[in-house]
C-alpha positions as CSV (number, residue, x, y, z in Angstrom):
1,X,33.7,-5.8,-8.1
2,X,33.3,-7.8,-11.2
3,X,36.0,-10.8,-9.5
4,X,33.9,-10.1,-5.8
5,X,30.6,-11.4,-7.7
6,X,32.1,-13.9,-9.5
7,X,33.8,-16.0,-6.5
8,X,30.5,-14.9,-5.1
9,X,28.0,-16.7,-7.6
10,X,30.2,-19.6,-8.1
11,X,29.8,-20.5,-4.7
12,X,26.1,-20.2,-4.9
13,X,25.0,-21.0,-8.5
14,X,23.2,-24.1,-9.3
15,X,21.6,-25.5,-12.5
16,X,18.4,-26.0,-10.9
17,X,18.2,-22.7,-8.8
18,X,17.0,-19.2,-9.3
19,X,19.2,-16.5,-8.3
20,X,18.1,-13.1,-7.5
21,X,20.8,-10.1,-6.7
22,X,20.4,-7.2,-5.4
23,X,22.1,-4.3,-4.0
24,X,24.1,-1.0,-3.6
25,X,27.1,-2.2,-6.3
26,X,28.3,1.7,-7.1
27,X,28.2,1.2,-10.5
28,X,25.9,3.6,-12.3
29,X,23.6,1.6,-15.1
30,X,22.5,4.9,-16.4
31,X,26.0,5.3,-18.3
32,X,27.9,3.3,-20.1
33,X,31.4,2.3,-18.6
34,X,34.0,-0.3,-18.2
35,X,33.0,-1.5,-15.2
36,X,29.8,-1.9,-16.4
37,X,30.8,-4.1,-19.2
38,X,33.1,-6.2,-16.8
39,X,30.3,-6.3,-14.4
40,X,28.0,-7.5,-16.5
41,X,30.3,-10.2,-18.6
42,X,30.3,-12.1,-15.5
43,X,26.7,-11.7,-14.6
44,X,26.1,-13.0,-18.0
45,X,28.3,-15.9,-17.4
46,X,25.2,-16.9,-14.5
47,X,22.1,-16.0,-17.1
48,X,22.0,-12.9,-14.9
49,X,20.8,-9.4,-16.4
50,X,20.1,-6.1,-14.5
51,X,16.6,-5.5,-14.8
52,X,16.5,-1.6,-13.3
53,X,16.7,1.1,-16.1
54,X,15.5,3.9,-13.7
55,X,17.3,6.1,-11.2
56,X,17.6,4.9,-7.7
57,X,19.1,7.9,-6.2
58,X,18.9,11.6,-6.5
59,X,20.6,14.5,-5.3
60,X,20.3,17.9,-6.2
61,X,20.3,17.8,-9.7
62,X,22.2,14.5,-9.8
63,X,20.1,11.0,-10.8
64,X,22.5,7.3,-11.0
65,X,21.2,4.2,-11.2
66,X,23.7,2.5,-8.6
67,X,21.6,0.1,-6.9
68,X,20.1,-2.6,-9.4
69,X,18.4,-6.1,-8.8
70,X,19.9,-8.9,-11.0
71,X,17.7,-11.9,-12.5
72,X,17.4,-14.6,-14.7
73,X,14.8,-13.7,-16.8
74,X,14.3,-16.6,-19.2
75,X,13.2,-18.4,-15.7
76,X,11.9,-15.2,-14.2
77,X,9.4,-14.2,-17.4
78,X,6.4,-12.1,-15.5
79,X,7.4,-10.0,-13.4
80,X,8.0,-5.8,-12.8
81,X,10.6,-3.9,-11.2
82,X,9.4,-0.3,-9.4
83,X,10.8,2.5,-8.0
84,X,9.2,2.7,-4.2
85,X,10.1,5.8,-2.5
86,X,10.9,5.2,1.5
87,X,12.1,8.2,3.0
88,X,14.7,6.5,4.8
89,X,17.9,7.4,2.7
90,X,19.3,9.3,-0.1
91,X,18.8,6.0,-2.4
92,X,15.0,4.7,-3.4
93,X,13.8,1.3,-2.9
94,X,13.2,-1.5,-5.8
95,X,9.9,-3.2,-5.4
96,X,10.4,-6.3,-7.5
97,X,7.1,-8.2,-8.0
98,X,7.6,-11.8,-9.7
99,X,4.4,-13.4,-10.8
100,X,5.1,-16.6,-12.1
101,X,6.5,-18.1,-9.0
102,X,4.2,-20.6,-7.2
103,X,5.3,-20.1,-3.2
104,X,4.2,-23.5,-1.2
105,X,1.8,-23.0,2.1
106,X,4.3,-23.3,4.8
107,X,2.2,-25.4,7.6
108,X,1.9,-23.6,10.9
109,X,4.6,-24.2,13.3
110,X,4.2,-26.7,16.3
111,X,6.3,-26.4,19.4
112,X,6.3,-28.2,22.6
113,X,7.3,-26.3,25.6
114,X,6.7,-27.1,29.5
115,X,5.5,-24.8,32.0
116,X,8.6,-24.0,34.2
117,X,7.7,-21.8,36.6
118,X,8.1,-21.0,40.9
119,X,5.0,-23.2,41.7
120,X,6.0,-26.1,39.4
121,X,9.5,-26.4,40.7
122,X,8.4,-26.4,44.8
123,X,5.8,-29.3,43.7
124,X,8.9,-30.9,41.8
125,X,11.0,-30.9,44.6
126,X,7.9,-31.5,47.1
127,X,7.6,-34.6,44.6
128,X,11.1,-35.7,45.4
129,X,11.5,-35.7,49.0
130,X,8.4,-37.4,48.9
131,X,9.9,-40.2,46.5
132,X,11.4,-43.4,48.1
133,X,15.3,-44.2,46.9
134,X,15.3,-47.5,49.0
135,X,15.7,-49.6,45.8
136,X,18.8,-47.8,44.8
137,X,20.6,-47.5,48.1
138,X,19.5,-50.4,49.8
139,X,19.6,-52.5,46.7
140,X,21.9,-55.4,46.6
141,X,20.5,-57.4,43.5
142,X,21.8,-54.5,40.9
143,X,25.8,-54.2,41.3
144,X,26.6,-52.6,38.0
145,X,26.1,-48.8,37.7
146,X,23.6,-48.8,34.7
147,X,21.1,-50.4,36.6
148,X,21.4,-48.4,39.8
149,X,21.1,-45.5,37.5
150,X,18.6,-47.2,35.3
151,X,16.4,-47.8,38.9
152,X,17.3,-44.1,39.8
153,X,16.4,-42.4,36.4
154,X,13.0,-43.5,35.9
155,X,11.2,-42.4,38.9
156,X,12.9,-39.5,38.7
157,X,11.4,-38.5,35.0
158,X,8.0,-39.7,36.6
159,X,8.2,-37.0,38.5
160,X,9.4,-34.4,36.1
161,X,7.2,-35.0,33.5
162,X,4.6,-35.1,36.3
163,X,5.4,-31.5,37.7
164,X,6.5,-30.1,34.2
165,X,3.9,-31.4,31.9
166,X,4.1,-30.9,28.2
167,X,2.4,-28.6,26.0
168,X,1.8,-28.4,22.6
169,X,1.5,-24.3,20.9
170,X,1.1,-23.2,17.4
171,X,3.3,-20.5,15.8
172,X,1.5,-17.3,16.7
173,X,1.0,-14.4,13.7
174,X,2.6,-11.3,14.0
175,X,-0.3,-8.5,15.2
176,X,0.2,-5.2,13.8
177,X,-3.2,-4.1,14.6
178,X,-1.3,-1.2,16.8
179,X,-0.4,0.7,13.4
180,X,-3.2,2.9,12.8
181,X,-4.4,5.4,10.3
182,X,-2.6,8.3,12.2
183,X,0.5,6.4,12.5
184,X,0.3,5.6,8.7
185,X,-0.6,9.1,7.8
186,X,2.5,10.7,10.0
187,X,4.9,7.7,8.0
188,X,3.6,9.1,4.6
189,X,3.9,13.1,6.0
190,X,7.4,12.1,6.9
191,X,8.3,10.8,3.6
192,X,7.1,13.7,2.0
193,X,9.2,15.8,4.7
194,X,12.4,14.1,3.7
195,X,11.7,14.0,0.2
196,X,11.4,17.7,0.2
197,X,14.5,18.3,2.3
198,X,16.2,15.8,0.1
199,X,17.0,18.5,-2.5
200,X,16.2,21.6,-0.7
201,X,19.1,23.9,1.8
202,X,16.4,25.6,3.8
203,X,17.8,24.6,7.4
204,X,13.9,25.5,8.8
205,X,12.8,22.7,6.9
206,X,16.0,20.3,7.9
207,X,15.0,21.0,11.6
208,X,11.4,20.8,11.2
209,X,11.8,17.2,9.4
210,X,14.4,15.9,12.2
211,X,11.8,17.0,14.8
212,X,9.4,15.2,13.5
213,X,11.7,12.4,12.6
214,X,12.4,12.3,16.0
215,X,9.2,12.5,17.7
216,X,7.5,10.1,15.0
217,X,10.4,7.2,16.0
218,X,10.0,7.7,19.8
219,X,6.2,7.6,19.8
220,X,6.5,4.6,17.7
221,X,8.4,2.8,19.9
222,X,6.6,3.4,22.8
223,X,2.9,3.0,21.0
224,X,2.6,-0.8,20.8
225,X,3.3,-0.9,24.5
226,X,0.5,1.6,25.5
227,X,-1.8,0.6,22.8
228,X,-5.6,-0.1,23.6
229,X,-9.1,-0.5,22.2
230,X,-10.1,2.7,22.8
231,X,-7.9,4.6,21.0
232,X,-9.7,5.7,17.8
233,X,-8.0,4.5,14.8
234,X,-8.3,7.5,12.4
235,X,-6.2,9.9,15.9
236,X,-2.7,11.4,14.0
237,X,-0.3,9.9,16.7
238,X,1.2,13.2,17.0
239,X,-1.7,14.6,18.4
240,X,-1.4,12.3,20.8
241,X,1.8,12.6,21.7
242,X,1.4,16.5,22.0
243,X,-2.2,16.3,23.5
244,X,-2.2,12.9,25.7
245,X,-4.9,14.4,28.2
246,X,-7.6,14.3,24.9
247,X,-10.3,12.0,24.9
248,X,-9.1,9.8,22.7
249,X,-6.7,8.8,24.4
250,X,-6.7,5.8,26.3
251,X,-8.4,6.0,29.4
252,X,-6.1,4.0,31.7
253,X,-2.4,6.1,30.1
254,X,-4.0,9.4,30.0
255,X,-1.1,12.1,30.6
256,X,1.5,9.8,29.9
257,X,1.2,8.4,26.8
258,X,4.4,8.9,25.8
């Protein structure tokens, strides 16, 4: 592990950069071990110092500490380090917040696209069997091949840019205005599901968390599609899911909201 990161940070280390690592490395920072001390020789070597003193993952009546984030901390001097509890896995997040790092306004994104559809490309080709090639094939005064295809190409992108104008679009922000209070509320219910079932045998409460898992992800996945306006956003999706003929539900999808 210790060599791994060191061919690792060599290729990426540079004087003027700040390096951030993070991961699942196996090696628990809770106790006090060779591989620890090898690990952390060549993280020092880079200015690099683990930064997470907590446990990340806990089983039964088991706690490590074998995922850690890895920073510079005379260049990284405000900032905190969290446990942040997902309920996707057996190992919690780190929420690392840095406050002394100024991010730069990244300008909006400008693309240029033409409209390339059925109609435009019948008037394209209705534009070129309308279009006179007399001057190339009837055209003595140009011999060479760049001019005939000089006197060929230009018309022709006349008549492209013509049928396929250009248009200019701005980088559209993602809209999560599907994700509503229900959905929220049956996220955090399902984190408190699998955190119970994390250390608990009871195979009632296994089944009843993978049932819910379960129906949670599909409705999920099928919600943004059939989202609407109408659809109160304080409705438990699961009530929907169960209950689609409700009121609340929209209108236009009712008994087949899922």
């Amino acid at each position: 592990m210790a060599l791994l990161f060191h061919d690792i940070l060599k290729t990426l280390y540079k004087a003027d950069s700040k390096l951030i690592v993070c991961g699942d490395i196996n090696i628990d920072y809770l106790l006090d071990s060779e591989k620890k001390r090898q690990l952390d020789a060549v993280l020092l070597s880079y200015n690099l110092f683990a930064i997470v003193d907590f446990p990340t993952r806990s089983q039964f009546q088991s706690s490590t500490a074998i995922d850690n984030i890895f920073i510079e901390t005379y260049k990284f001097t405000n900032y905190t380090v969290v446990p942040l509890q997902n309920g996707l896995s057996d190992h919690d997040a780190q929420l690392l917040k840095i406050n002394d790092v100024n991010l730069q306004q990244q300008d909006p994104q400008i693309y240029t696209i033409r409209n390339i559809n059925k109609h435009s490309i019948e008037d394209f080709k209705t534009r070129l069997s309308y279009a006179s090639w007399n001057s190339i094939f009837n055209n003595n005064e140009y011999t060479d091949v760049d001019s005939l295809f000089n006197s060929f190409h230009n018309p022709y992108l006349r008549i492209f840019f013509t049928s396929f104008p250009s248009k200019r679009i701005t980088k559209k922000s993602i809209n999560n205005t599907w994700i509503t209070t229900g959905i929220k509320i049956s996220c955090n219910h399902k984190k408190y599901l699998y955190l119970l079932t994390r250390n608990n045998d009871d195979p009632n409460l296994k089944n009843y968390y993978n049932k819910y898992y379960k129906i949670l992800t599909i409705f999920i996945l099928y919600y943004p599609v059939l989202h609407c306006s109408t659809l109160s956003p304080g409705i438990n999706p699961l009530e929907v899911y169960y209950y689609p003929s409700r009121t609340h539900a929209c209108t236009h999808t009712q008994g087949s909201v899922v």
